[in-house]
Every structure is written in structure tokens, then in C-alpha cells.
DRENBA-549401 format. One record per residue: residue in one letter; x, y, z of N, C-alpha, C, O in turn. Coordinates in steps of 0.05 Angstrom, whole numbers, padded with zeros to 5 digits, always signed. Example, Ala and Ser with C-alpha at 12.3 -4.5 7.8 and 13.67 -1.06 7.14 Angstrom:
<rs>
A+00264-00114+00156+00246-00090+00156+00264-00066+00156+00285-00066+00169 S+00257-00045+00142+00273-00021+00143+00258+00001+00157+00268+00023+00161 
</rs>
This chain:
<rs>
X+00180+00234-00336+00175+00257-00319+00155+00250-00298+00136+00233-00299 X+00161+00263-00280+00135+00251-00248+00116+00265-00251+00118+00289-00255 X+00088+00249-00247+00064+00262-00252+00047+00267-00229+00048+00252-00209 X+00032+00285-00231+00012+00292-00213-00011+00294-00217-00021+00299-00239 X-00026+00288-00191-00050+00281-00201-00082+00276-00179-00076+00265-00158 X-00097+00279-00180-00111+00275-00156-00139+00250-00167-00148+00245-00189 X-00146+00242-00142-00167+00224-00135-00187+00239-00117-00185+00246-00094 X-00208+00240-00137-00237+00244-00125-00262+00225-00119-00263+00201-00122 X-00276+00237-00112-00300+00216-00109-00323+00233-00107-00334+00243-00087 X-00332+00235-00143-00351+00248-00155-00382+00234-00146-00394+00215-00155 X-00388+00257-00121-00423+00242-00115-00451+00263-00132-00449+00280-00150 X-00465+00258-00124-00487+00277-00134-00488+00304-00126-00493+00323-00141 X-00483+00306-00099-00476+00331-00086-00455+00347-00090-00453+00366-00074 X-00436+00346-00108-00421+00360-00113-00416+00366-00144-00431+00354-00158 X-00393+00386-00160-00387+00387-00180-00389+00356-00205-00384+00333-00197 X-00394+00360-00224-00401+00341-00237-00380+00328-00244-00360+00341-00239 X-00374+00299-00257-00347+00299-00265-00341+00312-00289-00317+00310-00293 X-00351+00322-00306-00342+00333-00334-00328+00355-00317-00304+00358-00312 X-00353+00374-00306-00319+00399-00294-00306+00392-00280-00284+00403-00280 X-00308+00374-00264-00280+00365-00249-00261+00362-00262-00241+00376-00258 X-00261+00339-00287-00232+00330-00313-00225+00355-00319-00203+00366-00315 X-00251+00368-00332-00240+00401-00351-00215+00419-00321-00194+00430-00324 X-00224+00417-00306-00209+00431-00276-00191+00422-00273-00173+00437-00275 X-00184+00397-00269-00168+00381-00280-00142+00387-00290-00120+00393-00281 X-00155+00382-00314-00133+00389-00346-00126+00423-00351-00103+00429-00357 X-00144+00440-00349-00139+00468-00344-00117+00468-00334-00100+00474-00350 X-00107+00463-00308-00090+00461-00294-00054+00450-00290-00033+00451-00278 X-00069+00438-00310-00038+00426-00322-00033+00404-00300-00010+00402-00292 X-00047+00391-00292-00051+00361-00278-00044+00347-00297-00044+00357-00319 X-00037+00322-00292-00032+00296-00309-00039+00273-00309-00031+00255-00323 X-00068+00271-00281-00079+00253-00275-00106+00251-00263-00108+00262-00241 X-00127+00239-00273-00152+00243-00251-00157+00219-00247-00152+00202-00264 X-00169+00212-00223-00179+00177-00214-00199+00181-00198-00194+00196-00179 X-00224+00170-00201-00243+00167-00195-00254+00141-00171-00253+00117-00178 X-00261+00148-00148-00257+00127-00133-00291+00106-00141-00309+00115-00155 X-00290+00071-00124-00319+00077-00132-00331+00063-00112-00319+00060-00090 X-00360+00053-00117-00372+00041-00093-00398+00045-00100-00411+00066-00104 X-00405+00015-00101-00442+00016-00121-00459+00023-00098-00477+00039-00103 X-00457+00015-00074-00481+00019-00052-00465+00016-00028-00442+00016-00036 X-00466+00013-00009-00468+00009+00029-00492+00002+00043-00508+00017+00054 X-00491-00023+00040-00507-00035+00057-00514-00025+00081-00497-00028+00099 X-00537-00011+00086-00543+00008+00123-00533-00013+00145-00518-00006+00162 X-00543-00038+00142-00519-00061+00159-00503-00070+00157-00505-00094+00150 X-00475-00060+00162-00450-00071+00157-00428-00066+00173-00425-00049+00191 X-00406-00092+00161-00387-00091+00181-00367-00070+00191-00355-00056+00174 X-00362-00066+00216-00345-00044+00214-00315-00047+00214-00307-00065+00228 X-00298-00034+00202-00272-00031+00206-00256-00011+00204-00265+00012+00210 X-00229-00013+00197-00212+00012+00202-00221+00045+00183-00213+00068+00188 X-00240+00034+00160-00246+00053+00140-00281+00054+00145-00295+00063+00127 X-00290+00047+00162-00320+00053+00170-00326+00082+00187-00341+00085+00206 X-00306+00102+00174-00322+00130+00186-00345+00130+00180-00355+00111+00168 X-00358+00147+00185-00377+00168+00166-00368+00175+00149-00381+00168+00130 X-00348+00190+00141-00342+00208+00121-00330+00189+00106-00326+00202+00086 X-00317+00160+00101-00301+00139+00089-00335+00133+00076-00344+00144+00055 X-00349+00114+00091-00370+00097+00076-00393+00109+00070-00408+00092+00060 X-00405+00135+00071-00438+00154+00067-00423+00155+00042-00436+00139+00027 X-00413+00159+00034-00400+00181+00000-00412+00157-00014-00434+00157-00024 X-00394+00133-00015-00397+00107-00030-00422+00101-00034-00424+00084-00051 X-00439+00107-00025-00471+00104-00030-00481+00120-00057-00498+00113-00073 X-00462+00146-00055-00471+00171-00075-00454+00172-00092-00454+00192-00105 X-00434+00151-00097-00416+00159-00127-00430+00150-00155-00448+00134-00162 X-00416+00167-00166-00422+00162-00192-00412+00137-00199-00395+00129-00182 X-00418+00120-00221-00419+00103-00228-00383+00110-00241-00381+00126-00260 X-00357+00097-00231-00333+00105-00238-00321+00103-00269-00304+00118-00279 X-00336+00078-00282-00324+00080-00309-00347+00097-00332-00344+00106-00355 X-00368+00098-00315-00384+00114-00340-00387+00146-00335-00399+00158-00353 X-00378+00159-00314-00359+00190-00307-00347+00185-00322-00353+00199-00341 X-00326+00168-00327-00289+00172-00334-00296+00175-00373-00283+00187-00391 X-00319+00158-00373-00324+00165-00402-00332+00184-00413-00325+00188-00437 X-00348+00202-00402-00353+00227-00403-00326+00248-00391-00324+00272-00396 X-00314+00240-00381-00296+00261-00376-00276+00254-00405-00264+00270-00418 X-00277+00233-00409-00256+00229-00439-00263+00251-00463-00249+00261-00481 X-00293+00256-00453-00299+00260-00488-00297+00293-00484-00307+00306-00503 X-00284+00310-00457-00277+00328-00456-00256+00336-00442-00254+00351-00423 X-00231+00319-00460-00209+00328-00440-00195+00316-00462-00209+00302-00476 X-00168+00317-00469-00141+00305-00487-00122+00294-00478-00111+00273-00483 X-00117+00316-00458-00093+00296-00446-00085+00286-00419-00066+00271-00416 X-00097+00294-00403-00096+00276-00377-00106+00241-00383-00118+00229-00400 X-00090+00233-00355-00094+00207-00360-00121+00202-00337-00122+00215-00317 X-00140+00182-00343-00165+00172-00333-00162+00144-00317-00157+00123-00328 X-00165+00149-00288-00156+00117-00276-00178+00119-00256-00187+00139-00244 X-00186+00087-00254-00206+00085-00237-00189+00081-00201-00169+00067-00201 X-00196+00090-00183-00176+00094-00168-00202+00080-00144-00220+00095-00135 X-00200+00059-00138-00196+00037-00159-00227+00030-00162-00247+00038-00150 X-00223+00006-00188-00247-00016-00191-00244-00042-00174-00225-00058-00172 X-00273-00040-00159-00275-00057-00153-00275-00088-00156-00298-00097-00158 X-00259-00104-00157-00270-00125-00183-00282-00152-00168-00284-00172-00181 X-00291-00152-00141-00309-00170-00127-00334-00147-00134-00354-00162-00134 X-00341-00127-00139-00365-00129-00146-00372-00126-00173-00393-00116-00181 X-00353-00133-00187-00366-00134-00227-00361-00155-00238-00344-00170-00228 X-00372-00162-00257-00370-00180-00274-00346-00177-00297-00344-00154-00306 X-00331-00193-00304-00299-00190-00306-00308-00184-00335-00293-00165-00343 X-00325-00191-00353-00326-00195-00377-00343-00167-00386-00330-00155-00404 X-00366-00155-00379-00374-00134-00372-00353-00111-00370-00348-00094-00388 X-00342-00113-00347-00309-00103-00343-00294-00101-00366-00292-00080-00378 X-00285-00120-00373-00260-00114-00398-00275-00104-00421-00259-00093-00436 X-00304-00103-00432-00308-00090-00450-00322-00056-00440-00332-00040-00456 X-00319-00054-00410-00328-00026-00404-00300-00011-00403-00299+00010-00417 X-00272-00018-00387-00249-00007-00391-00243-00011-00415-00231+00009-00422 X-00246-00028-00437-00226-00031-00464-00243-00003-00485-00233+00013-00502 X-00269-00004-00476-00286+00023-00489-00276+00049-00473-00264+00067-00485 X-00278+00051-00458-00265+00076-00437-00236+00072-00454-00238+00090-00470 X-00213+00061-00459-00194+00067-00472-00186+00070-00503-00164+00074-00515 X-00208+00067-00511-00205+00078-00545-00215+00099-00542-00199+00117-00548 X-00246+00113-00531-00261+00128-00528-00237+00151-00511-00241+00175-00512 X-00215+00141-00499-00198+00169-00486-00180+00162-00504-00164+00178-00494 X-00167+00153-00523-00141+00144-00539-00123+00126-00524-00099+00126-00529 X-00129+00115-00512-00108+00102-00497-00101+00121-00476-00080+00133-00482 X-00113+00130-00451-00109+00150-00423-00114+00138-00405-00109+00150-00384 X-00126+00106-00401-00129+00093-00383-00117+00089-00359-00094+00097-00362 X-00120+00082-00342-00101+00073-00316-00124+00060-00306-00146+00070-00302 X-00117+00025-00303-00140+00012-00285-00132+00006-00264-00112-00009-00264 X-00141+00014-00237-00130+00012-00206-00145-00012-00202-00161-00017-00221 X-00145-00023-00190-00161-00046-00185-00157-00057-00149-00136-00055-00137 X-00180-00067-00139-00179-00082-00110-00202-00098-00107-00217-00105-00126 X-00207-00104-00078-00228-00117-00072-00247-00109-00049-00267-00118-00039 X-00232-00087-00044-00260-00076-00027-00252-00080+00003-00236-00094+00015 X-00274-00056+00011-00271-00066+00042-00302-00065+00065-00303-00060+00089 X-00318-00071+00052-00355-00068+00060-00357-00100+00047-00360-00107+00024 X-00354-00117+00073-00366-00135+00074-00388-00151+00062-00389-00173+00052 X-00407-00133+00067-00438-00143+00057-00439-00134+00029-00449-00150+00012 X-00429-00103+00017-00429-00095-00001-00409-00124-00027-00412-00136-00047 X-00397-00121-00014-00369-00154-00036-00399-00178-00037-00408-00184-00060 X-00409-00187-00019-00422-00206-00010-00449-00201-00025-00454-00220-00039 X-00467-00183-00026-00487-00170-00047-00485-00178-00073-00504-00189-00085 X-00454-00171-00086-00446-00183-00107-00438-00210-00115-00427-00218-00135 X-00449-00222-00088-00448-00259-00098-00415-00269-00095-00408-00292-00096 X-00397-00247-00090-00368-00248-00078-00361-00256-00051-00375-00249-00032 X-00340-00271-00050-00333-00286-00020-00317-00262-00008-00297-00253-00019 X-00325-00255+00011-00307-00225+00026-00280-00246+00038-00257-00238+00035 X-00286-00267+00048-00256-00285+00052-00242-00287+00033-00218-00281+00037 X-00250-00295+00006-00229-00299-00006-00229-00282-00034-00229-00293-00056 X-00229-00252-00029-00232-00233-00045-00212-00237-00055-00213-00256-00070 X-00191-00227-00053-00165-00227-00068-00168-00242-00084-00177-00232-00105 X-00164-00267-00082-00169-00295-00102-00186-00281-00123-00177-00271-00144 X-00215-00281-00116-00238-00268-00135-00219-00248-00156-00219-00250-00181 X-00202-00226-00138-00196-00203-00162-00172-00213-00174-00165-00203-00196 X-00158-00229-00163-00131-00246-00184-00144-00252-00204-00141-00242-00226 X-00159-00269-00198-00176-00288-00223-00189-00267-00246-00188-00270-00270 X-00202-00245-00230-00220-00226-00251-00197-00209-00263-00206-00201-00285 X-00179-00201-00260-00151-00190-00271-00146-00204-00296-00150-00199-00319 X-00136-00226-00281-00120-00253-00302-00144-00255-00329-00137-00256-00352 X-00171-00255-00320-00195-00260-00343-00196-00235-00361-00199-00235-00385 X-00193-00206-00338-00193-00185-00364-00175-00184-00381-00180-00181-00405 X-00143-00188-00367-00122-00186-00391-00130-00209-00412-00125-00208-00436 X-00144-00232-00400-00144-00253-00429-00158-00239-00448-00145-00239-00469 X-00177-00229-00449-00199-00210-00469-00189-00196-00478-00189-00194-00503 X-00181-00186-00469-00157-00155-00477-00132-00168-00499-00115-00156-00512 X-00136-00191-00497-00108-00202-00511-00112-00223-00533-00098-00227-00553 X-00138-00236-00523-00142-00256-00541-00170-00260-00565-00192-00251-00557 X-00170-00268-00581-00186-00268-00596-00191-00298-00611-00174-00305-00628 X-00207-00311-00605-00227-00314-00575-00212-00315-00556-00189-00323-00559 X-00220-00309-00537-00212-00315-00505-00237-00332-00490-00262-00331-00492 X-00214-00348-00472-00229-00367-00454-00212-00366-00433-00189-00358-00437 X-00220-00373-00411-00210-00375-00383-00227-00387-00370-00251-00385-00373 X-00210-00408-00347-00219-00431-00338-00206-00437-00303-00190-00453-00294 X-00223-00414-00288-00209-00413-00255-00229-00422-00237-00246-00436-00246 X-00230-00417-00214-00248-00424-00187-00270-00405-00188-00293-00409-00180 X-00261-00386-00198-00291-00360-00197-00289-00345-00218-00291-00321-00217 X-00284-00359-00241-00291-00342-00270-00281-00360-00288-00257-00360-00293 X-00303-00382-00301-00295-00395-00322-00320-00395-00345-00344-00394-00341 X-00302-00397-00373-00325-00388-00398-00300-00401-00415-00275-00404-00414 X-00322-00407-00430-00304-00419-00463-00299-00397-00481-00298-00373-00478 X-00295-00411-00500-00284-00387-00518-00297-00371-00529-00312-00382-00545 X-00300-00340-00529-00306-00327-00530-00294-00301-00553-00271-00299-00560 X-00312-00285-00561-00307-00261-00590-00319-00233-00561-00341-00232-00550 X-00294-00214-00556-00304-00196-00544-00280-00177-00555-00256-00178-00551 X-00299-00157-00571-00286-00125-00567-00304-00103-00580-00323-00105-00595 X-00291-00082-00569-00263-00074-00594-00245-00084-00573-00253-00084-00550 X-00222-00091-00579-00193-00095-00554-00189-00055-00550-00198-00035-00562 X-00173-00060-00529-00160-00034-00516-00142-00017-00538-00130-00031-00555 X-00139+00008-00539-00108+00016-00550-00094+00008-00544-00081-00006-00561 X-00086+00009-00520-00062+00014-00502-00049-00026-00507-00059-00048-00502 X-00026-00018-00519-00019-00050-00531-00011-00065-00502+00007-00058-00487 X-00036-00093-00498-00038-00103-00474-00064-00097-00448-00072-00109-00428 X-00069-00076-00461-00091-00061-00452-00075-00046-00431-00051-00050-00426 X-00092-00027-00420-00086-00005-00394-00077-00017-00372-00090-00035-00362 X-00055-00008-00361-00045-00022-00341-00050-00023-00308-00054-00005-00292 X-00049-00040-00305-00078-00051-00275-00055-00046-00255-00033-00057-00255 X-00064-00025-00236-00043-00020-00221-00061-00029-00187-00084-00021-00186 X-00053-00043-00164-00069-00057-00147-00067-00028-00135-00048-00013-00137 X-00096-00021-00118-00098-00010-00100-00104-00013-00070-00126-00012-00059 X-00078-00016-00058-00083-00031-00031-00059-00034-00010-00036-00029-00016 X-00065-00040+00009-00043-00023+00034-00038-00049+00061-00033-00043+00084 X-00041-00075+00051-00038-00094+00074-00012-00107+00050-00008-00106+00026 X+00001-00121+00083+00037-00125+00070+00031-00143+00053+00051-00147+00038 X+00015-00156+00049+00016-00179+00024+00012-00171-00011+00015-00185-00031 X+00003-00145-00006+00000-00126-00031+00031-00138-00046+00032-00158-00060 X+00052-00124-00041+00067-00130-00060+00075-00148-00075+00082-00145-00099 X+00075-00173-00062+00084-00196-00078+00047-00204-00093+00045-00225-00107 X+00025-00190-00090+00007-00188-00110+00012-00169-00130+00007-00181-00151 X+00017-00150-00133+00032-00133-00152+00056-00146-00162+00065-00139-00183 X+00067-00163-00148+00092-00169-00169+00082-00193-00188+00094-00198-00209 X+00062-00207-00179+00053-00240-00189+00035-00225-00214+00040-00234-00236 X+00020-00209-00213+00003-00213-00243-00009-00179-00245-00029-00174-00258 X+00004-00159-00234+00001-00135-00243+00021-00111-00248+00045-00112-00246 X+00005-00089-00254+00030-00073-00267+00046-00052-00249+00070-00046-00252 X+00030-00044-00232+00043-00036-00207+00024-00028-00184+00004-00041-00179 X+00032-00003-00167+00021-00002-00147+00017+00025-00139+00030+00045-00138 X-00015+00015-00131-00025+00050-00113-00024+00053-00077-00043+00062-00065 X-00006+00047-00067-00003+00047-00046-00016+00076-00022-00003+00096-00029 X-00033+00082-00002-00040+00100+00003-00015+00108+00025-00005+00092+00040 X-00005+00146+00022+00017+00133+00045+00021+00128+00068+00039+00116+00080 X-00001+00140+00077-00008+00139+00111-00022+00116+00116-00026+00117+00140 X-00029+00103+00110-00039+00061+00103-00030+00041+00101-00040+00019+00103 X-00004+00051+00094+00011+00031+00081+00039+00032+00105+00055+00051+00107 X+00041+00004+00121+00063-00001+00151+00088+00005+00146+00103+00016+00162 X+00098-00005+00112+00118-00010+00115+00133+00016+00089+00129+00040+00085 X+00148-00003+00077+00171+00023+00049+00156+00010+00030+00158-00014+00024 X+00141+00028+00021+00130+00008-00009+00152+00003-00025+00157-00021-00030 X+00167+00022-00037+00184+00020-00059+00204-00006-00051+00209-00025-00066 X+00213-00003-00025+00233-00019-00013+00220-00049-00014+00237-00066-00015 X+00191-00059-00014+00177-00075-00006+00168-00091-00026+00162-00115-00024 X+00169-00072-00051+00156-00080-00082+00191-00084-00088+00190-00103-00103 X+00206-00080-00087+00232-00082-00097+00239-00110-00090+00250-00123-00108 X+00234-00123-00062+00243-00146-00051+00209-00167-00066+00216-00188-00075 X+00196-00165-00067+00174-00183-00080+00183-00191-00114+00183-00213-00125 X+00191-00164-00125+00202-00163-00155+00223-00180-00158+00230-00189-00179 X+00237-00185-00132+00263-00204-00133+00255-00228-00135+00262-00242-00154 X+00238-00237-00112+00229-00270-00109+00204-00275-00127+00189-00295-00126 X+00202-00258-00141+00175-00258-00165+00203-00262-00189+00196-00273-00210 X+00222-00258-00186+00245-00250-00212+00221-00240-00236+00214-00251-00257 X+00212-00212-00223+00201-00190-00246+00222-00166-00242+00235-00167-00221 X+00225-00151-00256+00237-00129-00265+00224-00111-00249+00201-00117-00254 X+00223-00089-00231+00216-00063-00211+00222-00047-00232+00199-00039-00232 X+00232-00034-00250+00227-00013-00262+00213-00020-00290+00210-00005-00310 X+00201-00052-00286+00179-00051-00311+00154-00042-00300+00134-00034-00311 X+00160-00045-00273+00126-00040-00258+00121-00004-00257+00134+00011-00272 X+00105+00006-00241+00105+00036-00237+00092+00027-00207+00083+00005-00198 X+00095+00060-00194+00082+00060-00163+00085+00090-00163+00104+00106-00161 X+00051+00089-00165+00033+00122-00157+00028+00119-00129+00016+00099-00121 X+00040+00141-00111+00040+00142-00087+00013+00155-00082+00007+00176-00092 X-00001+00141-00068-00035+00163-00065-00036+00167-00040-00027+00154-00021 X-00052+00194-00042-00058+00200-00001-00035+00221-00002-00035+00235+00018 X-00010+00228-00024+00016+00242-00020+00008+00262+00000-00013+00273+00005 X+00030+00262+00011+00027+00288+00029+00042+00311+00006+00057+00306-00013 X+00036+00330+00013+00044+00363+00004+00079+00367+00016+00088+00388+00025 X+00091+00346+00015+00116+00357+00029+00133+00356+00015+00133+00336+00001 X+00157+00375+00011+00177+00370-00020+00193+00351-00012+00208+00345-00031 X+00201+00333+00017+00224+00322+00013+00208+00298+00017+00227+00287+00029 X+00188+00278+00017+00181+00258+00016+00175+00265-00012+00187+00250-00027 X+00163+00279-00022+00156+00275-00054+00192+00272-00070+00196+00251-00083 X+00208+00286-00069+00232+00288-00077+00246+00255-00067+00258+00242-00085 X+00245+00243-00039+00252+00219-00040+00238+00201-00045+00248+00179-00038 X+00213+00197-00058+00204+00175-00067+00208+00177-00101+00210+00157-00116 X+00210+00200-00108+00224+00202-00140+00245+00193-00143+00250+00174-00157 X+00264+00206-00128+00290+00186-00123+00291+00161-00123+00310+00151-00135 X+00277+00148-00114+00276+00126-00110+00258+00094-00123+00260+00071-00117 X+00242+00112-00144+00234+00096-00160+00203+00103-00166+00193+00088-00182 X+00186+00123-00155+00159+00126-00155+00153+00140-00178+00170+00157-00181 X+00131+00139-00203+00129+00158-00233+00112+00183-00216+00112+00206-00226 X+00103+00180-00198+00077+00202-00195+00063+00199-00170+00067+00180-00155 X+00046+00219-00165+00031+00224-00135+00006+00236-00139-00001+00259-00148 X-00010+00211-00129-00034+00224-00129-00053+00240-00111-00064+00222-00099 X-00063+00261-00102-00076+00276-00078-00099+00279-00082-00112+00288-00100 X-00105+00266-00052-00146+00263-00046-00156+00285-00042-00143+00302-00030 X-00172+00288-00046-00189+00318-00045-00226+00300-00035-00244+00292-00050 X-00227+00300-00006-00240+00296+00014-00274+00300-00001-00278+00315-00021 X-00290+00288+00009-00320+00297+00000-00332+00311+00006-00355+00315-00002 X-00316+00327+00029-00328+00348+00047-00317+00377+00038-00327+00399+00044 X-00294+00374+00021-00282+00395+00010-00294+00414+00005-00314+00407-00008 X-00294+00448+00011-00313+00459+00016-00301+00477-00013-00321+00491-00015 X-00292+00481-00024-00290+00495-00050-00263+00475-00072-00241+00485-00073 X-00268+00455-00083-00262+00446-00096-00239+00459-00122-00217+00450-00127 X-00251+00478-00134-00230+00496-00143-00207+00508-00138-00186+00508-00151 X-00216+00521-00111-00188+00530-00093-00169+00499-00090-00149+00489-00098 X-00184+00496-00078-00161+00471-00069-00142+00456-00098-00121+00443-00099 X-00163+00464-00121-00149+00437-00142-00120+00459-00154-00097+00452-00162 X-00130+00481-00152-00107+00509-00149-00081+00508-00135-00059+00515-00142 X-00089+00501-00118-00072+00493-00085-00051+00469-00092-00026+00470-00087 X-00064+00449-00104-00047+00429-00109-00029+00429-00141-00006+00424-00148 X-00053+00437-00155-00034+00445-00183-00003+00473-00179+00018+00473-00190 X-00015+00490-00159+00017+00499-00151+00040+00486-00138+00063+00492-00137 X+00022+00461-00125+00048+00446-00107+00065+00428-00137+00089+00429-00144 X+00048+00418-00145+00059+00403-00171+00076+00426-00187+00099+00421-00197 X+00065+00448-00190+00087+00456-00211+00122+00465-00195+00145+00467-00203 X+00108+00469-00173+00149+00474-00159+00162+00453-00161+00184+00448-00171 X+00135+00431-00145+00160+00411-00148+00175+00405-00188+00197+00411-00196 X+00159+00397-00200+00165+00399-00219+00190+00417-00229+00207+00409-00245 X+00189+00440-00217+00214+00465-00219+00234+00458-00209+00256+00461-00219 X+00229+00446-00186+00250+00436-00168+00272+00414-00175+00270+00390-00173 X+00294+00428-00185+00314+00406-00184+00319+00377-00159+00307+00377-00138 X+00331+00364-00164+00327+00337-00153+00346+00329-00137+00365+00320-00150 X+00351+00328-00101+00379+00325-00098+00391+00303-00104+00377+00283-00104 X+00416+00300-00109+00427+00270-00109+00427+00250-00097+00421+00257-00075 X+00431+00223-00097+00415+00199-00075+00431+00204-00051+00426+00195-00028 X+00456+00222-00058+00482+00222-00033+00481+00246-00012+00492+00250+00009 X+00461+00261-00029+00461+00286-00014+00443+00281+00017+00440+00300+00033 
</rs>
């Protein structure tokens, strides 16, 4: 069934995250994701996501996996995804035993989004190469699933190597929670097809057809496209892009709800009715 779902970015100034989840779940949502961002360097580089209103928030979020844990221990059944973790600025090992606790602690509700950022100095703070980020979060991926899997685990790369190692509890979720990339430059897909589980593509960010794009990477990767998933984020509110990306291979859609949002409730109202029509809404055929 296609799920819905939104991405916030719980700062000090606004609702807490416990009522956010509970608002949430009330609602008959099926998804919450938490965006994150440890600091913003007052000197930094600028680019396409250096508004004001993109980089001030990131200064004031909550800390993303230790919200999501508190929203677990009041909520059942929505699913909890970090939308996304950074993983040039954490420590991979740190990491796999803060998500593998966040996923027993929700029963297995996890969703791990994962990227590398886009604040220069902030990646760089963390002792991370902003050139060769990607690399950094391949590698910190590839190291969490080893933990998550192995008992001991060791891993042995360019920017994360340790011997063998005793780390858990392991995850529920058999394999652990599945690491979906969050990110919108054309080389994304054939990174999603090489060592993750699918994709958060934003849709107004993203140049090209994701589905169409992750479909052709899945080929020359020879991985399977309907083992992966792709949460469309940023969805627009429109029934026939939501209706043709279901068609076409997407589980679910996630919708941002801004930091400036001036009544949070209304709006989570607003979108929990768009989800339930569509939901109502029969599906046209691929021919129609």
C-alpha cells in the first residue's frame, strides 16, 4: 500500500518532537522523518541550498536520532526515518549502535535516509573531506551494515578501518533498517543501486525521472528495482503526479512542512486529508 508521510525539522522554536510523532500518528500518517544538522558554521560556503530559511534552522535542530527515540516511546505505528543522517559528520560505529537502538526501542519502524551534506565547513568541522564526501558515506554505510550483521565485525577502507569488533544489541529489522540515499545530483542512482536500499529523491531537485533513472542504474548494477523502494520527498499535493509515480514504481511520498510554518497542526490536517483521497482514489491504468 503507498504511504504517506512528512519531513520536519524539529528546532527549539517550535512544537516538540513527541507532539509532532503523536500529530503524526493521530492522523493516520504512515511516516515521520526528521531532517538534521549539528551546527552552521557563521562562515560558509554558499550554494544552491544557502537561503536563510535552508541553513539558520540547521543550527537549531534537534539532535535527529535522539527526537526519533523519544518519539518511538510514544507512538506504535508510524514508521521513524532520519530524513536524512548525515554520515560525513558521525562516527559510523557510534551510528550503527545509535540507529540499531532507535530500532528495537521503535520495534523495528526505522527508515535510515542517509547523505553527505551540503555546508562545506560544517562536513569539514567533522574532520570529513567535503571533496570526497560520497566516498566518506559509501564507506560509513558499507561499515554500518557490517555491525548490523556481523558478530564481530571488522572493516578495513580509506576512511573507516577497525578490527574486529563485539557491537550491539544488532537491529530488529533482519539486516537492519533500510538506508535509503537522500540526494538529487544524477550520480545518485547508480549510488543507490551499488550498496543501498533505495531512494529519497526531492522532486523539484532532482533534473531528471528518478524512477526511469534508478531503473536504468538497477540494470548495469544487475540489482533488481522492485527490491529497492523510492519515497518521493518535496511531493507536490497533486493527484496525477502522485497517481503516476505509484504507477510506476514509487511505495510512498513524503511532504515538507517548512520551519516557518505558521500553524503546524492545520497544515499536518491539510496533508493527512490529501493522503486519505488519494488513498480512496482508485488508480488509473498504465494505458489510460
Amino acid at each position: 500500500m503507498t504511504q504517506f508521510g512528512v519531513c520536519l525539522i524539529p528546532t527549539d522554536l517550535g512544537d516538540s518532537p513527541v507532539k509532532l510523532a503523536r500529530a503524526v500518528e493521530e492522523r493516520d500518517l504512515d511516516m515521520l522523518f526528521f531532517a538534521e544538522g549539528s551546527h552552521v558554521p557563521v562562515k560558509h560556503t554558499q550554494n544552491s541550498y544557502s537561503s536563510s530559511d535552508a541553513v539558520k534552522p540547521f543550527a537549531r535542530m534537534y539532535d535527529s536520532i535522539t527526537a526519533l527515540g523519544a518519539c518511538a516511546a510514544v507512538t506504535t505505528r508510524i514508521k521513524l526515518g532520519t530524513g536524512v543522517c548525515l554520515l560525513t559528520e558521525r562516527d559510523p560505529i557510534i551510528t550503527a549502535k545509535s540507529i540499531a537502538s532507535l530500532d528495537r526501542i521503535s520495534n523495528g519502524r526505522v527508515i535510515f535516509g542517509i547523505a553527505g551534506g551540503f555546508i562545506r565547513e560544517a562536513i569539514e568541522n567533522h574532520g570529513s573531506s567535503f571533496k570526497h564526501r560520497w566516498a566518506v558515506v559509501r564507506e560509513r554505510a558499507l561499515a554500518i551494515r557490517t555491525l548490523w550483521n556481523n558478530d564481530p565485525a571488522e572493516f578495513h577502507g580509506e576512511y573507516v578501518d577497525f578490527d574486529p569488533v563485539w557491537s550491539l544489541p544488532k537491529p530488529i529489522q533482519a539486516g537492519g533498517p533500510p538506508m535509503y540515499i537522500g540526494s538529487n545530483s544524477a550520480k545518485v542512482p547508480a549510488r543507490v543501486a551499488a550498496y543501498a536500499d533505495g531512494w529519497m529523491p526531492i522532486y523539484d531537485r532532482y533534473a531528471g525521472d528518478p524512477i526511469a533513472d534508478l531503473k536504468i542504474a538497477c540494470t548495469e548494477a544487475e540489482r533488481d528495482f522492485n527490491e529497492l523502494g523510492l519515497y518521493l520527498f518535496g511531493a507536490p499535493r497533486e493527484e496525477r503526479i502522485i497517481e503516476d509515480f505509484t504507477l510506476r514504481g514509487a511505495q510512498g511520498f513524503v511532504f515538507f512542512m517548512p520551519p516557518e510554518t505558521k500553524d503546524v497542526m492545520v497544515e499536518l490536517d491539510n496533508i493527512a486529508s490529501f493522503a486519505e483521497r488519494m488513498r480512496a482514489a482508485p488508480l488509473p491504468s498504465r494505458s489510460a
